[in-house]
Each structure stands twice: as C-alpha cells, then as structure tokens.
C-alpha positions, 0 to 999 in steps of 0.5 A: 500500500506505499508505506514501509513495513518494519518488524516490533523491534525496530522503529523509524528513526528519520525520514526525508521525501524528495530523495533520489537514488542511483547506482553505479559500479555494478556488473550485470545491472538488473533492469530495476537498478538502471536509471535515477529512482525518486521517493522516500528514505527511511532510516531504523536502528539497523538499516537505511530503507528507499521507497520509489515513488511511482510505479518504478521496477524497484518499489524499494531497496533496502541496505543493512548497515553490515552490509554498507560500507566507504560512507559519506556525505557529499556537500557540492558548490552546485547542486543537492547534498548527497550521501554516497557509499558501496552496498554489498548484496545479500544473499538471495536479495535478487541481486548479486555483488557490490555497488556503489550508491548515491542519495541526493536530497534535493529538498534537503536534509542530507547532512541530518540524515547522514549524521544521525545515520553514522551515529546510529550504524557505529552503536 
C-alpha cells in the first residue's frame, strides 16, 4: 500500500521525501537498478530503507548497515547534498555483488540524515 513495513523491534528513526537514488559500479545491472529512482528514505536502528515513488521496477531497496560500507556525505558548490557509499548484496536479495550508491536530497536534509545515520550504524 506505499508505506514501509518494519518488524516490533525496530522503529523509524528519520525520514526525508524528495530523495533520489542511483547506482553505479555494478556488473550485470538488473533492469530495476538502471536509471535515477525518486521517493522516500527511511532510516531504523539497523538499516537505511528507499521507497520509489511511482510505479518504478524497484518499489524499494533496502541496505543493512553490515552490509554498507566507504560512507559519506557529499556537500557540492552546485547542486543537492548527497550521501554516497558501496552496498554489498545479500544473499538471495535478487541481486548479486557490490555497488556503489548515491542519495541526493534535493529538498534537503542530507547532512541530518547522514549524521544521525553514522551515529546510529557505529552503536
């Protein structure tokens, strides 16, 4: 129905609409990670959660922080803060490998986000 689902010990943090999220550096890129999604991010105690708006191929895309790693927030002279970083597929997630992922806030709260999201993720 367009919401997120998380299970009775974990609860939703922050989150930020007006989002969009790419994915570069992937070998053998499913048809569901090509192009820019835009929608929702949601941060929990143990993992950040996109939810497409629309009627995207990915509808969501979630990333456990065990499994994200080189994180960082990105403050361009031109254009939207970013947070960028790699993700690690896992198993039996419908896809395999590694890729590099960028989200852009265009509507801010970028540096909130990826604050809250590095304190969280380092506990």
């Amino acid at each position: 129905g367009g919401g997120v689902i998380v299970n009775n010990t974990e609860s939703i943090l922050m989150s930020y609409d007006h989002v969009e999220l790419t994915f570069n550096d992937m070998k053998n890129v499913p048809e569901a990670f090509k192009g820019t999604k835009k929608g929702t991010v949601y941060l929990t105690p143990y993992r950040v959660i996109f939810l497409s708006k629309g009627k995207d191929a990915m509808q969501s895309f979630m990333m456990p922080f065990y499994l994200m790693k080189d994180c960082e927030i990105k403050q361009p002279v031109f254009g939207a803060n970013y947070i960028k970083g790699t993700v690690k597929a896992e198993a039996g997630g419908g896809w395999e490998g590694s890729a590099s992922y960028k989200l852009t806030f265009t509507a801010g709260g970028a540096i909130e986000f990826g604050q809250r999201m590095l304190q969280v993720a380092s506990q």
